[in-house]
DSSP file (Angstrom, degrees, kcal/mol; ACC not computed):
  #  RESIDUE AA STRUCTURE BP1 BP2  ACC     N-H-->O    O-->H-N    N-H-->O    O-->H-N    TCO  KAPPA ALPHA  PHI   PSI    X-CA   Y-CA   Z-CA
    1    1 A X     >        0   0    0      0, 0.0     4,-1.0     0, 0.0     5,-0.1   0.000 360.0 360.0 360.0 -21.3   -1.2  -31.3   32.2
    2    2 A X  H >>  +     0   0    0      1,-0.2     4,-2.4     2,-0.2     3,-1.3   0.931 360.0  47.1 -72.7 -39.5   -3.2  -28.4   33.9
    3    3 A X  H 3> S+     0   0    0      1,-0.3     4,-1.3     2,-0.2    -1,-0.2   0.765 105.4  54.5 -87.1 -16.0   -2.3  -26.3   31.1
    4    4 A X  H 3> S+     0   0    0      2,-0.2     4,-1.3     1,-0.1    -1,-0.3   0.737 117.3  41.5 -58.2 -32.7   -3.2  -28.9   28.2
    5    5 A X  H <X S+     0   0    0     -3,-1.3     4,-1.3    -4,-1.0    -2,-0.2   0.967 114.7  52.2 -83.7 -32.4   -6.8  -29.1   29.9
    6    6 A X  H  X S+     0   0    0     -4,-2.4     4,-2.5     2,-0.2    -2,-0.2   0.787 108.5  48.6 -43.2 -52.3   -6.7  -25.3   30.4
    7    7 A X  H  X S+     0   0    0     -4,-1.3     4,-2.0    -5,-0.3    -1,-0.2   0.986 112.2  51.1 -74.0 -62.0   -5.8  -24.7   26.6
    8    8 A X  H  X S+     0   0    0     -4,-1.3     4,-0.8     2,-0.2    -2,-0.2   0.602 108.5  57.0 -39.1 -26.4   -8.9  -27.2   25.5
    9    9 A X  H  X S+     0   0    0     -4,-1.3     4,-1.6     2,-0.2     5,-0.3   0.961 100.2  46.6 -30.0 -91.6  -10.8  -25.4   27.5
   10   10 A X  H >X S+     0   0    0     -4,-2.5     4,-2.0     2,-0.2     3,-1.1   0.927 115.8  52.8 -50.2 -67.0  -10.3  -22.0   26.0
   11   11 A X  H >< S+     0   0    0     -4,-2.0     3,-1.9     1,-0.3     5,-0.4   0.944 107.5  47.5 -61.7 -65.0  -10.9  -23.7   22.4
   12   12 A X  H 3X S+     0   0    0     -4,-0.8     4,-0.7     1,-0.3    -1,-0.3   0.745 108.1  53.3 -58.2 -23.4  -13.9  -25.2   23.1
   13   13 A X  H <X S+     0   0    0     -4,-1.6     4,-1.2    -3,-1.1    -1,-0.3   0.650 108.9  51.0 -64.5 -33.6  -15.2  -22.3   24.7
   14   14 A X  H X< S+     0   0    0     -4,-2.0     2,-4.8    -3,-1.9     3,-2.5   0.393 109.0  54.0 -88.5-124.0  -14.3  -20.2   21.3
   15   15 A X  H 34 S+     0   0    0      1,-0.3    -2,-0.2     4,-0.3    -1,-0.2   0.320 114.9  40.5 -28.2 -15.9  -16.1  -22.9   19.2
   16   16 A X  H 3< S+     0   0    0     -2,-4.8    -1,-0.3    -4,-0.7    -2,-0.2   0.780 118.5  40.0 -95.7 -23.3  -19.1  -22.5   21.1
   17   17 A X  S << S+     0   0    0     -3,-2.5    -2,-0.2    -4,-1.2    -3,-0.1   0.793 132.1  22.1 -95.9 -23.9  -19.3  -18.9   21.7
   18   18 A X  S    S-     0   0    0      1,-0.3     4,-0.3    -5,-0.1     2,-0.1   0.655 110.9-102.1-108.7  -6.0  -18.2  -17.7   18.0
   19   19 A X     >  -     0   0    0     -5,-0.2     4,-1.5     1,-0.1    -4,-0.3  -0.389  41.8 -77.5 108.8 159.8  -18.9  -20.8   15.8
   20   20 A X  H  > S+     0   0    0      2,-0.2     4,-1.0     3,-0.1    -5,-0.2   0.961 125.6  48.7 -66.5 -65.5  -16.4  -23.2   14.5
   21   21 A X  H  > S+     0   0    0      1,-0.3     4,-6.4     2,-0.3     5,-0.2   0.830 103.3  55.4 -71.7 -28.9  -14.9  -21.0   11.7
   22   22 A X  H  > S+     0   0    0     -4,-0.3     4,-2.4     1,-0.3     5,-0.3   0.990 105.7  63.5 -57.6 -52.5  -14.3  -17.6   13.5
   23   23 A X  H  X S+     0   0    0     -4,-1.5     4,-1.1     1,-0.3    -2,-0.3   0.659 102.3  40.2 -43.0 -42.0  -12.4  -19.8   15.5
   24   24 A X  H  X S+     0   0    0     -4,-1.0     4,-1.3     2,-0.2    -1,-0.3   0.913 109.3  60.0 -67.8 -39.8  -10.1  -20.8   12.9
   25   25 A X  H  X S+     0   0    0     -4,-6.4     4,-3.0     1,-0.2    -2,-0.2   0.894 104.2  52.7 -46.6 -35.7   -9.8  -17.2   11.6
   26   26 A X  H  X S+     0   0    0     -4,-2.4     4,-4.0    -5,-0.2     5,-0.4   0.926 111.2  43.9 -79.8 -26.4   -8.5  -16.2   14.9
   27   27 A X  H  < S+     0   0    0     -4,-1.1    -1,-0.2    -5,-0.3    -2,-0.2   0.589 108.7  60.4 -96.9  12.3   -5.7  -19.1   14.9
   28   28 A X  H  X S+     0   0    0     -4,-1.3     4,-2.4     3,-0.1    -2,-0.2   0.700 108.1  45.7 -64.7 -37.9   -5.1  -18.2   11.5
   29   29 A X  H  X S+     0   0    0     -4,-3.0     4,-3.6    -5,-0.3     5,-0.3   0.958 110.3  47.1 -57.9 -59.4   -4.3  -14.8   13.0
   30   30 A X  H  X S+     0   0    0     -4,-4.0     4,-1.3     2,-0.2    -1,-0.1   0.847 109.6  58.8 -55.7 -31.8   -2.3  -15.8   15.7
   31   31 A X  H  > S+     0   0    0     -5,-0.4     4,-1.7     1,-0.2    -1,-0.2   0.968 111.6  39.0 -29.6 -69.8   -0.3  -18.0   13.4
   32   32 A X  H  X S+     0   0    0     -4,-2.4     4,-2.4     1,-0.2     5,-0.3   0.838 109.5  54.7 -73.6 -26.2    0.6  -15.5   11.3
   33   33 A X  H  X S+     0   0    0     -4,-3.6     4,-0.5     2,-0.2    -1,-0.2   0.657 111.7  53.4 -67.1  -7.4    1.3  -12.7   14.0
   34   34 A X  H >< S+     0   0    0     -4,-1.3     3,-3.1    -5,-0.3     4,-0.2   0.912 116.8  40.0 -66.1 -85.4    3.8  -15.8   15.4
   35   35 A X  H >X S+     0   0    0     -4,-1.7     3,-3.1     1,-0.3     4,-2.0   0.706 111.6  51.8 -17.9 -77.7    5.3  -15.8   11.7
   36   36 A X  H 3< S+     0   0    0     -4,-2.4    -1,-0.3     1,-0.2    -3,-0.1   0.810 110.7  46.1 -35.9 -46.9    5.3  -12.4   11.2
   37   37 A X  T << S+     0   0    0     -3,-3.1    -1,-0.2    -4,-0.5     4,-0.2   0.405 107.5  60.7 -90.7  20.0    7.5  -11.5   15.1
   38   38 A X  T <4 S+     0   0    0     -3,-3.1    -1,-0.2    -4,-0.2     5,-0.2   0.515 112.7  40.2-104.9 -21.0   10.3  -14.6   14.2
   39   39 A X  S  < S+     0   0    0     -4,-2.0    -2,-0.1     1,-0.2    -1,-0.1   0.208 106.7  58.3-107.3  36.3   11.2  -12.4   10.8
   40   40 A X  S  > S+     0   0    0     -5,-0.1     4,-1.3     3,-0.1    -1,-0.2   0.413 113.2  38.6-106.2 -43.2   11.0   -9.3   12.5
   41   41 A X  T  4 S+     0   0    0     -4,-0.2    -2,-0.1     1,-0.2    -4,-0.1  -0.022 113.5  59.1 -82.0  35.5   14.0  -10.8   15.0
   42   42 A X  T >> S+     0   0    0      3,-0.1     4,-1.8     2,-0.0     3,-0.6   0.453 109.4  44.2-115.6 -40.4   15.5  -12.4   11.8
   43   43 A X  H >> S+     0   0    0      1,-0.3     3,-2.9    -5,-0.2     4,-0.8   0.924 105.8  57.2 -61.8 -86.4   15.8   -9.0   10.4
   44   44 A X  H 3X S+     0   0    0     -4,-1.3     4,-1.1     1,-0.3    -1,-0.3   0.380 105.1  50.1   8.4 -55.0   17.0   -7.5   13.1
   45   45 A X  H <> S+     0   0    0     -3,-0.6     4,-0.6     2,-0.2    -1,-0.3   0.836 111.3  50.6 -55.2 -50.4   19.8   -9.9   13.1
   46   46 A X  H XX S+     0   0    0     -3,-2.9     4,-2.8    -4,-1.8     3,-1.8   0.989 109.8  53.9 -64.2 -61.8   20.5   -9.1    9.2
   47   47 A X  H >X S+     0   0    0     -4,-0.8     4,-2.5     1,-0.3     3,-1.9   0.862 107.6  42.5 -19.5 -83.0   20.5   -5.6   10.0
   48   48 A X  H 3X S+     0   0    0     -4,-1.1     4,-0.7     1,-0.3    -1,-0.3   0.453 122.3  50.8 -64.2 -16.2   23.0   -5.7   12.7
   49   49 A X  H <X S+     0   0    0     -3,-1.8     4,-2.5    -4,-0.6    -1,-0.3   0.722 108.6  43.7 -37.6 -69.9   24.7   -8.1   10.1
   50   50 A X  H <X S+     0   0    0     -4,-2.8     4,-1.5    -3,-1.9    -2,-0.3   0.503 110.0  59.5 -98.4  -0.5   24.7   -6.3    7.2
   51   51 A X  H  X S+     0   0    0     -4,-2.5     4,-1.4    -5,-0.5    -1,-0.2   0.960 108.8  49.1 -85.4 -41.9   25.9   -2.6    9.4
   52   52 A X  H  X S+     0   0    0     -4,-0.7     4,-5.0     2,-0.2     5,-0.2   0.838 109.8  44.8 -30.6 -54.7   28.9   -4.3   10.4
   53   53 A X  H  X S+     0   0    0     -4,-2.5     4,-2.0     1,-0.2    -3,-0.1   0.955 116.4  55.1 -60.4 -44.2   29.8   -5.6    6.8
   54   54 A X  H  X S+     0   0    0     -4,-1.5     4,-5.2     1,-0.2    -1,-0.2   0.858 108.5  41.7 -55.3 -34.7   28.9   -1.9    5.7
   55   55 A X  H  X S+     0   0    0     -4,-1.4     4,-1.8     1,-0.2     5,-0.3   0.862 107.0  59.3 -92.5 -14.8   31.0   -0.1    7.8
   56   56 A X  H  X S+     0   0    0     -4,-5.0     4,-2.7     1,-0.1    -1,-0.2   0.983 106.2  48.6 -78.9  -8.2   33.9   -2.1    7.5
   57   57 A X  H  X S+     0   0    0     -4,-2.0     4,-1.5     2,-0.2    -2,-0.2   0.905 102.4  67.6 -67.5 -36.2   33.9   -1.5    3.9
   58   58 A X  H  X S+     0   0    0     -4,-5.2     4,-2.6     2,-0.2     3,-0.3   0.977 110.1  36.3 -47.9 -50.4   33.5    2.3    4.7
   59   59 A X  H  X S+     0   0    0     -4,-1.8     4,-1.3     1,-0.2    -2,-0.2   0.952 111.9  54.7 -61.0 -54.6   36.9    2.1    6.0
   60   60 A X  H  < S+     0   0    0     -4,-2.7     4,-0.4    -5,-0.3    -1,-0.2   0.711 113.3  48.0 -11.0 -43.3   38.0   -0.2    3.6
   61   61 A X  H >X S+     0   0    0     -4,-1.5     4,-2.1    -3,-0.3     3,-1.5   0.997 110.0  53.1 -76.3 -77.9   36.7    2.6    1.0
   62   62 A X  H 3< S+     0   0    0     -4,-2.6     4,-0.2     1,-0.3    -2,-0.2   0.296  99.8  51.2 -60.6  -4.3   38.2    5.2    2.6
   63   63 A X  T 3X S+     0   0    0     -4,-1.3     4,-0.6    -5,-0.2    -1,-0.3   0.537 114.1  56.6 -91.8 -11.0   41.9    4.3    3.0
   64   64 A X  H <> S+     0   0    0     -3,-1.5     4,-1.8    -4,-0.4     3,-0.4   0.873 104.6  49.4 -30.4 -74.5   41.4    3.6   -0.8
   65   65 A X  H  X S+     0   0    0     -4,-2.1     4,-1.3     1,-0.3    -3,-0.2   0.599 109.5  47.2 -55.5 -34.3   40.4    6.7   -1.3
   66   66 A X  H  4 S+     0   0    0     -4,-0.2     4,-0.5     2,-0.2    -1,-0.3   0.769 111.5  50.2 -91.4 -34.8   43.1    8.5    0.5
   67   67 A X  H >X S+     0   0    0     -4,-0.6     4,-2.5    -3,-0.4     3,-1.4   0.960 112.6  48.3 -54.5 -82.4   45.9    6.5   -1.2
   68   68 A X  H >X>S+     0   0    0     -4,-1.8     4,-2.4     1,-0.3     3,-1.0   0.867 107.7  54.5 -21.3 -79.7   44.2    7.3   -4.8
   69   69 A X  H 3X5S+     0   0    0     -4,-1.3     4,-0.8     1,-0.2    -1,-0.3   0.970 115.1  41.0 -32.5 -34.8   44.0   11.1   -3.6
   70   70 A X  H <45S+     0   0    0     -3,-1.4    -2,-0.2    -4,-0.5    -1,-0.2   0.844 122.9  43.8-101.5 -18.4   48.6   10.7   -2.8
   71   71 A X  H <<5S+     0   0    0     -4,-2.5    -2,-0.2    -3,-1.0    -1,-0.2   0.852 104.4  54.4 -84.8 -45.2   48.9    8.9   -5.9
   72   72 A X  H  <5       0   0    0     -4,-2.4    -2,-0.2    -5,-0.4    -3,-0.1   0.898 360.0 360.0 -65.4 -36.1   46.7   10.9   -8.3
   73   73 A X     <<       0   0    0     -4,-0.8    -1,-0.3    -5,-0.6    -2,-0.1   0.718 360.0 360.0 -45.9 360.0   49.1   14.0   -7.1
């Protein structure tokens, strides 16, 4: 509860010391710099995703590739 009064606080203290609307701009900011760091760890995950998938297909590729090479002889 401390931190609920704590947090009300802090806003009312921004609406009085920059004006109502700076106030929003800045939890417009924060929003998006929230938004922004959950799809920087969602990439992250697709990365680490999509490196697997790549290298097993390198291997995949390349035992292809070496059969084709003893067959094409």
């Amino acid at each position: 509860m401390t931190l609920f009064y704590l947090l009300m606080l802090t806003i009312v203290a921004l609406v009085i010391y920059s004006g109502y609307d700076e106030t929003l701009n800045l939890v417009k900011y924060l929003d998006l710099q929230f938004k922004y760091t959950i799809l920087r760890v969602r990439m992250k995950f697709m990365e680490r995703t999509l490196r697997k998938k790549l290298l097993i297909d390198r291997a995949k590729f390349k035992e292809s590739f070496q059969e084709y090479i003893k067959n094409a002889d």
